[in-house]
N, CA, C and O atoms as CSV, one atom per row, in Angstrom:
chain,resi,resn,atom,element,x,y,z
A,1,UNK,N,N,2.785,27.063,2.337
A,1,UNK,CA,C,2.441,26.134,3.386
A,1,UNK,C,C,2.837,24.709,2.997
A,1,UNK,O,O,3.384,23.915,3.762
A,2,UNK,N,N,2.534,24.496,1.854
A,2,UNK,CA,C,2.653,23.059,1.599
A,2,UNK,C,C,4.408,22.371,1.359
A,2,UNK,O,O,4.940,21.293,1.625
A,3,UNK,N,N,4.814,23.512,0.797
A,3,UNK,CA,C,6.572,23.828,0.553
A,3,UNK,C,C,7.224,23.423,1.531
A,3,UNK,O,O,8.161,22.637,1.389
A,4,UNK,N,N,6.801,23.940,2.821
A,4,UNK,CA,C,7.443,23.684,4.493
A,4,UNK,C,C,7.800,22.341,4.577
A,4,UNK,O,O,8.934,22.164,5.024
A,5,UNK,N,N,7.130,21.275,4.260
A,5,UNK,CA,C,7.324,19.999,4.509
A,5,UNK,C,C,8.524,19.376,3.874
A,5,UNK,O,O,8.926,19.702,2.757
A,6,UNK,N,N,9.209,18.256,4.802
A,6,UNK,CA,C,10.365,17.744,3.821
A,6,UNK,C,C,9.905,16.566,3.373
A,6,UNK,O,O,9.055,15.840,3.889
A,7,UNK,N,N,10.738,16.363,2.021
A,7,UNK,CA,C,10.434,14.955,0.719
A,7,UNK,C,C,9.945,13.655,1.966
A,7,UNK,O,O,9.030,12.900,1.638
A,8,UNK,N,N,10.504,13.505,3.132
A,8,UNK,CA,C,10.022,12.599,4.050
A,8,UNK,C,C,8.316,12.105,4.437
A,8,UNK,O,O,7.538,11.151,4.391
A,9,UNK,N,N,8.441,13.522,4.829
A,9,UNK,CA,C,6.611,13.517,5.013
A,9,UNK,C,C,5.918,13.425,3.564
A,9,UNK,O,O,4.733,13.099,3.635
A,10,UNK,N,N,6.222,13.561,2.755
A,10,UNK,CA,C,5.358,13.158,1.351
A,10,UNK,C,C,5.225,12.184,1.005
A,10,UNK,O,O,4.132,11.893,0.519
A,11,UNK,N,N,6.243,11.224,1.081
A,11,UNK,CA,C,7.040,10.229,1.032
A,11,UNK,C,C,5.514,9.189,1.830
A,11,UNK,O,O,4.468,8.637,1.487
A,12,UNK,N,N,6.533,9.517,3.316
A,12,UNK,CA,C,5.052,8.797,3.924
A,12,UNK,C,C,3.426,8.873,4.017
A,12,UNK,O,O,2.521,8.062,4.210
A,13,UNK,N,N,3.503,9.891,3.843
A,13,UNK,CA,C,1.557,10.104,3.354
A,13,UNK,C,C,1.447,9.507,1.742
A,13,UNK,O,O,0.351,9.227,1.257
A,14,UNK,N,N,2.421,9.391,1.167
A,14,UNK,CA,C,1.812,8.521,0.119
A,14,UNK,C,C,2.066,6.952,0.392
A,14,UNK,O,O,1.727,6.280,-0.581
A,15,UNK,N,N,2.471,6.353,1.247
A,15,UNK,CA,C,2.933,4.963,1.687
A,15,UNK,C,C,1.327,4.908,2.913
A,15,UNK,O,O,0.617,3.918,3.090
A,16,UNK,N,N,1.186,6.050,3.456
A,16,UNK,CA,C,-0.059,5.645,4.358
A,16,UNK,C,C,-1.542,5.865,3.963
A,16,UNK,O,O,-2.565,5.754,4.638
A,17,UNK,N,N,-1.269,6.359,2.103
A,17,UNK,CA,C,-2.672,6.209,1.387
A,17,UNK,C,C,-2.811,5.181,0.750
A,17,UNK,O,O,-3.820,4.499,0.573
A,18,UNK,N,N,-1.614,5.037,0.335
A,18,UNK,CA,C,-1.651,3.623,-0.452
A,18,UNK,C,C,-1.873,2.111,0.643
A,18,UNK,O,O,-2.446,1.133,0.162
A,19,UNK,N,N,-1.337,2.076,2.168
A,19,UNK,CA,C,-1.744,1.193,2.743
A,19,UNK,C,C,-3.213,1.287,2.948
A,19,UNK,O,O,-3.707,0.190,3.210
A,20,UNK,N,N,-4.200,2.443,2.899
A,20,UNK,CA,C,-5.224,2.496,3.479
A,20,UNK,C,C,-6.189,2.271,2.472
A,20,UNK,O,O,-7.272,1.718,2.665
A,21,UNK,N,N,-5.906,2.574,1.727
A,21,UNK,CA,C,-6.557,2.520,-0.142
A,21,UNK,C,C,-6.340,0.699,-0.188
A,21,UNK,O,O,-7.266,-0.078,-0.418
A,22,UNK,N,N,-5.000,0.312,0.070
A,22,UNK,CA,C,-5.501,-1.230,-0.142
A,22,UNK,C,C,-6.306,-1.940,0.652
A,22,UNK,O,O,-7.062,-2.848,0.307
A,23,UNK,N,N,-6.144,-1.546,1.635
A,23,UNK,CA,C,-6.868,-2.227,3.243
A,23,UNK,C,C,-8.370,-2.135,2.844
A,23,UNK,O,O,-9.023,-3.178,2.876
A,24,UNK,N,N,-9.027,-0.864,2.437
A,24,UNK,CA,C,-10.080,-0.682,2.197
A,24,UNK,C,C,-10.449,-1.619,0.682
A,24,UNK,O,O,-11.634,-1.829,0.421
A,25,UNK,N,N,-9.684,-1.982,0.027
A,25,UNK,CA,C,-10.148,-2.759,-0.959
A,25,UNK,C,C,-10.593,-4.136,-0.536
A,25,UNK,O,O,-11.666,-4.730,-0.425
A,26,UNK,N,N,-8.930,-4.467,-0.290
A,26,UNK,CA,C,-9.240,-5.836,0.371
A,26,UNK,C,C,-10.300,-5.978,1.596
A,26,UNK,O,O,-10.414,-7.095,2.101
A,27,UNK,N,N,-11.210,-4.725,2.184
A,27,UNK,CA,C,-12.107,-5.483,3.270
A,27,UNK,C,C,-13.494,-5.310,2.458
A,27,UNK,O,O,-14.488,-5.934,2.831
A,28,UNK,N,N,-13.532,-4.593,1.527
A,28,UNK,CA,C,-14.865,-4.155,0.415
A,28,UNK,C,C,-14.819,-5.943,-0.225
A,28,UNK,O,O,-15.703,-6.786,-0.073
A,29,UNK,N,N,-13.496,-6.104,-0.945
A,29,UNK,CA,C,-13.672,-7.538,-0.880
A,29,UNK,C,C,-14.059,-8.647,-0.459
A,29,UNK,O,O,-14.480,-9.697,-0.943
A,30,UNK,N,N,-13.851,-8.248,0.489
A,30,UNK,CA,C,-14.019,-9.921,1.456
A,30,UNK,C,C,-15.596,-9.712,2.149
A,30,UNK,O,O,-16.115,-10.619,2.800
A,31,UNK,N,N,-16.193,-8.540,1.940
A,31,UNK,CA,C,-17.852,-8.362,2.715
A,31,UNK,C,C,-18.656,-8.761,1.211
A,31,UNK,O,O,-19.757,-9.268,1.426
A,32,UNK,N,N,-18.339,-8.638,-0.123
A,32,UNK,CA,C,-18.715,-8.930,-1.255
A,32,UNK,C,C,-19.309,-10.691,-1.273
A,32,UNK,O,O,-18.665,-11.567,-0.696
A,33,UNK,N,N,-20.504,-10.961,-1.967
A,33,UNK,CA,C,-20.803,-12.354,-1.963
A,33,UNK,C,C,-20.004,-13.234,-2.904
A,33,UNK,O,O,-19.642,-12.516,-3.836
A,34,UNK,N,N,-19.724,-14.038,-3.010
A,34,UNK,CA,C,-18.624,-15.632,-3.549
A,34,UNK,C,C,-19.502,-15.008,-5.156
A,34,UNK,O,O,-18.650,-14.653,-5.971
A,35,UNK,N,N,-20.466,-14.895,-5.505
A,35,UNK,CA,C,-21.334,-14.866,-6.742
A,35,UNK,C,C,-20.811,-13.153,-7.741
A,35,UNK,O,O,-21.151,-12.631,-8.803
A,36,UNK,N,N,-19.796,-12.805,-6.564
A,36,UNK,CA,C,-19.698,-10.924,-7.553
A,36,UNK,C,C,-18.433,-11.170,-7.646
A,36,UNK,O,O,-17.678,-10.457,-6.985
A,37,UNK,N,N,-18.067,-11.867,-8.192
A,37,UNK,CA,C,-16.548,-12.162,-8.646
A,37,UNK,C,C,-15.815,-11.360,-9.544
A,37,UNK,O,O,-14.586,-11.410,-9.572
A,38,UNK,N,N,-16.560,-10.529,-10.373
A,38,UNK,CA,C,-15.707,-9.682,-10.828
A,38,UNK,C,C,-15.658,-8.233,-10.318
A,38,UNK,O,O,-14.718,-7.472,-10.544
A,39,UNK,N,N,-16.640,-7.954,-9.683
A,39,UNK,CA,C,-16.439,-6.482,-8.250
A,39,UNK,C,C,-15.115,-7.221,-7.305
A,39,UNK,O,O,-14.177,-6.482,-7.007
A,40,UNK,N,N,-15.085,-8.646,-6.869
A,40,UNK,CA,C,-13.867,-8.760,-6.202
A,40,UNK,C,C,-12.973,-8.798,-6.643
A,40,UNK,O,O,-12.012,-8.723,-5.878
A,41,UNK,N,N,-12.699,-8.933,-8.091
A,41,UNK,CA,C,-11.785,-8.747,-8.730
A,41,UNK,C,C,-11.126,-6.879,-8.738
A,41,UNK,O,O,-10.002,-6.448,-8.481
A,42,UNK,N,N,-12.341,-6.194,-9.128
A,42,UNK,CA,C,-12.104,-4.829,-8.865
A,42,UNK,C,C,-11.655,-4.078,-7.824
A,42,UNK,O,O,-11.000,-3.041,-7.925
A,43,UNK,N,N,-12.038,-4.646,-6.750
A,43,UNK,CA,C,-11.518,-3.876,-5.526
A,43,UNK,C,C,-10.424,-4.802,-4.595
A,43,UNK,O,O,-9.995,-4.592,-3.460
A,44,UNK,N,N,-10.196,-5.744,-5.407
A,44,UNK,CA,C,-9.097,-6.781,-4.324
A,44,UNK,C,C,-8.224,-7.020,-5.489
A,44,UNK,O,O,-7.082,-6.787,-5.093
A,45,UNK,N,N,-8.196,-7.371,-6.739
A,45,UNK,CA,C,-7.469,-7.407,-7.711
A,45,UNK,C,C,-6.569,-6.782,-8.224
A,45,UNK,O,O,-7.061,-5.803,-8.786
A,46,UNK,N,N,-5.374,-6.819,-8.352
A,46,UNK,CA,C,-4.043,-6.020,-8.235
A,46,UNK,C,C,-2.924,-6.009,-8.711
A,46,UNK,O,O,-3.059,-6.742,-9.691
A,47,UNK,N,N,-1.783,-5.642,-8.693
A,47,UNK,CA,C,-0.583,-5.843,-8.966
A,47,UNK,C,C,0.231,-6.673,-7.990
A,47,UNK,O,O,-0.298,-6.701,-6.879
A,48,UNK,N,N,1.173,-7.241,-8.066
A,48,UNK,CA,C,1.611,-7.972,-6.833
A,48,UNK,C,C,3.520,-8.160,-7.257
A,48,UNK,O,O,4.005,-9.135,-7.831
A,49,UNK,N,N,4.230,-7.016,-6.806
A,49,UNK,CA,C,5.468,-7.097,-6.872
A,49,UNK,C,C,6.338,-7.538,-5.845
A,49,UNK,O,O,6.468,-6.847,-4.834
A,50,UNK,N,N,6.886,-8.491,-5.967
A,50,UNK,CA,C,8.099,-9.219,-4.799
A,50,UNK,C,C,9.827,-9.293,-5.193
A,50,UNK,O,O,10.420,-9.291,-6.271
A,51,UNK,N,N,10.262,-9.355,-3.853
A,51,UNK,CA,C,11.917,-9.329,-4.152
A,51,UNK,C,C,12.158,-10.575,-3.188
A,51,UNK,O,O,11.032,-10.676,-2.699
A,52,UNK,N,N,12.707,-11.305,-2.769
A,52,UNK,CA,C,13.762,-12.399,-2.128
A,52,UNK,C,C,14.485,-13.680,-2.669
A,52,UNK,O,O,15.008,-13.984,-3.742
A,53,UNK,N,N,14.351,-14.101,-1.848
A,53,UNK,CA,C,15.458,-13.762,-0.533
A,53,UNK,C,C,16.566,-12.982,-0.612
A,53,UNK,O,O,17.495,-13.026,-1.419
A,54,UNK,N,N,16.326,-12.106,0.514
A,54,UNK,CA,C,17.082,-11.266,0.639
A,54,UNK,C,C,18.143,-11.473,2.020
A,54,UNK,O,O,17.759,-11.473,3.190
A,55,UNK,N,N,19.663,-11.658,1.521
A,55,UNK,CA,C,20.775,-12.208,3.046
A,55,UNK,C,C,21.500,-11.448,2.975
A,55,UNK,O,O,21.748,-11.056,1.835
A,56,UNK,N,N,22.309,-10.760,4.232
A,56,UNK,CA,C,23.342,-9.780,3.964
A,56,UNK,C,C,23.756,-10.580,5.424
A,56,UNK,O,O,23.051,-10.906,6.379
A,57,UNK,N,N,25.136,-10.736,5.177
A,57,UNK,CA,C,26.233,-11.310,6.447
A,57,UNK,C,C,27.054,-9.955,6.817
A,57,UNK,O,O,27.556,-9.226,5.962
A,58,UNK,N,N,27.098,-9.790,7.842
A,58,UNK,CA,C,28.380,-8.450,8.060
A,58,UNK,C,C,28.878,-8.830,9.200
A,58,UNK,O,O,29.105,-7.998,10.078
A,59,UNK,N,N,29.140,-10.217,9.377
A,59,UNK,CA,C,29.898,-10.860,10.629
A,59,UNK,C,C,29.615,-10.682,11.932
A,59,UNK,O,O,29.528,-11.542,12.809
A,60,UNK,N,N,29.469,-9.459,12.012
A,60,UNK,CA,C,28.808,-9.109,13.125
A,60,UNK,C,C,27.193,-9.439,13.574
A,60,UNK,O,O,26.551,-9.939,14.497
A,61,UNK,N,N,27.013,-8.795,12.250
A,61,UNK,CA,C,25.137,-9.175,11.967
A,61,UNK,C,C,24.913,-9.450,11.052
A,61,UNK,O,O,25.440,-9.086,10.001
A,62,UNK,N,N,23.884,-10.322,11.256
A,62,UNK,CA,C,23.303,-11.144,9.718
A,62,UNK,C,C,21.789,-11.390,9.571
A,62,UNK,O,O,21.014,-11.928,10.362
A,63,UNK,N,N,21.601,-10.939,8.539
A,63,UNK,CA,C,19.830,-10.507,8.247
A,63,UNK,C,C,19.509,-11.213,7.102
A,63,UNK,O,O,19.961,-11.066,5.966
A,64,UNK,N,N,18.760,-11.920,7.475
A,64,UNK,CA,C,18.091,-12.609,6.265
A,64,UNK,C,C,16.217,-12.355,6.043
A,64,UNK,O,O,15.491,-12.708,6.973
A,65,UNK,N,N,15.469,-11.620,4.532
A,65,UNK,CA,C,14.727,-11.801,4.374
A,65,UNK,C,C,14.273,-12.321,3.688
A,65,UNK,O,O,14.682,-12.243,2.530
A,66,UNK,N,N,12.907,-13.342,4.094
A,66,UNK,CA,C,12.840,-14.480,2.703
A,66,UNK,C,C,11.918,-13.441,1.968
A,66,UNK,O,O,11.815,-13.839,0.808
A,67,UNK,N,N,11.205,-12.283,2.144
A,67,UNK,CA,C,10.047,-11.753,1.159
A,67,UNK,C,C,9.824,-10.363,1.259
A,67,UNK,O,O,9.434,-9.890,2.327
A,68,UNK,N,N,10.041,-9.605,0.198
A,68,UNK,CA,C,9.454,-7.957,0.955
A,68,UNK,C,C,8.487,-8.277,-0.525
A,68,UNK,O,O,8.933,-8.987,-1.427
A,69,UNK,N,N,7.453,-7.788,-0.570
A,69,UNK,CA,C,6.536,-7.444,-1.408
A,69,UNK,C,C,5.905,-6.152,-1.574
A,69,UNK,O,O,6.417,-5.339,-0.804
A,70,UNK,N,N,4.992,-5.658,-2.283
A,70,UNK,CA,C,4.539,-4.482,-2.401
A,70,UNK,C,C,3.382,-4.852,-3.520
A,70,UNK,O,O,3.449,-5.247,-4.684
A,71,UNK,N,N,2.168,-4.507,-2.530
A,71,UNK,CA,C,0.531,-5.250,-3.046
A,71,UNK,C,C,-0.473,-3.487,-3.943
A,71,UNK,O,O,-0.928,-2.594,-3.227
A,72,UNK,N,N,-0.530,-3.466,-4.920
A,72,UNK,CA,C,-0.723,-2.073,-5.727
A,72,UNK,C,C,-2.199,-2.349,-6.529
A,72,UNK,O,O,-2.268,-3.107,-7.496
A,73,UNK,N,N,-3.171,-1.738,-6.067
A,73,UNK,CA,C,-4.567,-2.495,-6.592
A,73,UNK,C,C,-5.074,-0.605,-6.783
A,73,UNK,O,O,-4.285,0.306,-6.532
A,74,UNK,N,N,-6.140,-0.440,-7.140
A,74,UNK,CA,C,-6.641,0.599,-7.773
A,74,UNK,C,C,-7.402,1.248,-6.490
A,74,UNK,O,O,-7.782,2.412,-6.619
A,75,UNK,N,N,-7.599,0.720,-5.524
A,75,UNK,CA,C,-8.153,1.520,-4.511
A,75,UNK,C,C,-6.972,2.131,-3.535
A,75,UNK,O,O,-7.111,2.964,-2.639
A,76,UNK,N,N,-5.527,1.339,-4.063
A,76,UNK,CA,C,-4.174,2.420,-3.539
A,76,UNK,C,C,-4.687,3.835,-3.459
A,76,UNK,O,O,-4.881,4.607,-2.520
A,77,UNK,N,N,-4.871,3.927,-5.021
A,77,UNK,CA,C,-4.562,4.933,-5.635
A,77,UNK,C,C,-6.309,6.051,-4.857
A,77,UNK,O,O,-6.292,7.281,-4.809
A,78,UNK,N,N,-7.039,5.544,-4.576
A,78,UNK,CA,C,-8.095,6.441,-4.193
A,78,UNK,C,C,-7.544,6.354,-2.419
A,78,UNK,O,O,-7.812,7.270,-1.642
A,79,UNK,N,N,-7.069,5.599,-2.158
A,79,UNK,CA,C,-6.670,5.761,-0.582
A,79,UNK,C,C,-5.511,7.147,-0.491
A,79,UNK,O,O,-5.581,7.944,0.444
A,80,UNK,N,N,-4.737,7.246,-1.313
A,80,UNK,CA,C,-3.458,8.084,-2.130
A,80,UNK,C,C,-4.340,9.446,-2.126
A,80,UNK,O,O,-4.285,10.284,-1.227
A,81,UNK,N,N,-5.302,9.544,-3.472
A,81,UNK,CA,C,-6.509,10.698,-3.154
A,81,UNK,C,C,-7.186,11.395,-1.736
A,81,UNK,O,O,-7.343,12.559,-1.366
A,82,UNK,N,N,-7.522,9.974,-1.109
A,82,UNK,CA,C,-8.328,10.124,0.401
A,82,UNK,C,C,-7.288,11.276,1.764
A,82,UNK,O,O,-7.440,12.305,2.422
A,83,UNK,N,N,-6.311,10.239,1.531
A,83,UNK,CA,C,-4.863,11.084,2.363
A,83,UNK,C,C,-4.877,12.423,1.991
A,83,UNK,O,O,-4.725,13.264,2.877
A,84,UNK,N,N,-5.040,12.786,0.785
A,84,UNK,CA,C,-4.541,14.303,0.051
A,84,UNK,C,C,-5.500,15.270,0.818
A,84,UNK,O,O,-5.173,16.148,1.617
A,85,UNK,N,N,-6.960,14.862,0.338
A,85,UNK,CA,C,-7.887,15.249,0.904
A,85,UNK,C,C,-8.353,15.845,2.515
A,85,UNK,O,O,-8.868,16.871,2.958
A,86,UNK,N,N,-7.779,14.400,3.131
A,86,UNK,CA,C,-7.947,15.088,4.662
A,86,UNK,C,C,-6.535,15.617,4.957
A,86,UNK,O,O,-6.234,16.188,6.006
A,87,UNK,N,N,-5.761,15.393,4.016
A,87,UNK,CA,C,-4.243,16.490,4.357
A,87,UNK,C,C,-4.763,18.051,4.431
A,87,UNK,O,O,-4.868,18.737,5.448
A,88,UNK,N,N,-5.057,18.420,3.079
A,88,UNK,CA,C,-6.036,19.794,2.751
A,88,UNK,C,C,-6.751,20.430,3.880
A,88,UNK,O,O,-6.448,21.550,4.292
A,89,UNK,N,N,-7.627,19.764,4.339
A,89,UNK,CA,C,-8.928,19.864,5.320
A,89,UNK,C,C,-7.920,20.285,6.688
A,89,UNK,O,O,-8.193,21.327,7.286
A,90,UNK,N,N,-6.935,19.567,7.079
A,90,UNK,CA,C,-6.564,19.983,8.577
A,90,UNK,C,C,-4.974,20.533,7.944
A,90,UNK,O,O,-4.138,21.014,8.710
C-alpha cells in the first residue's frame, strides 16, 4: 500500500509536516508570556537557512528573487511525525 505512491507525494507530505510542525511552534510561541523565554526559545527557536538574490534574464522573461528561505525548528520535525500519523489512520 504504501509502495503505490510516487517520490512526489512523499516529498510533499514531508514539506506539509514540516510547514505545520513550524506554524504550530511559532503560534505555541507567541500565546507563551514575555517572562518564558526559554520555552519560546524551544518552540519558536530554530534554524534559519536563506539563498538570494536570486536573477535569471532569458530575454524573454526575467525573474528576479530577492529571498527564498527555509525556517527548520524542532516542532518541524513533530509536525513531520503528526503528518505520518494521520497518513496511517486514513
Amino acid at each position: 500500500m504504501l509502495h503505490d505512491r510516487p517520490p512526489g507525494f512523499w516529498i510533499a507530505m514531508s514539506l506539509m509536516g514540516m510547514i505545520v510542525g513550524t506554524a504550530l511552534g511559532e503560534g505555541i510561541a507567541s500565546l507563551l508570556p514575555d517572562t518564558a523565554s526559554a520555552l519560546k526559545t524551544f518552540f519558536a527557536g530554530g534554524l534559519d537557512l536563506g539563498a538570494g538574490p536570486l536573477r535569471i534574464d532569458l530575454v524573454i522573461i526575467r525573474l528576479a528573487v530577492e529571498e527564498i528561505g527555509l525556517r527548520v525548528n524542532l516542532m518541524s520535525f513533530v509536525g513531520l511525525i503528526l503528518v505520518g500519523v494521520l497518513y496511517r489512520w486514513f
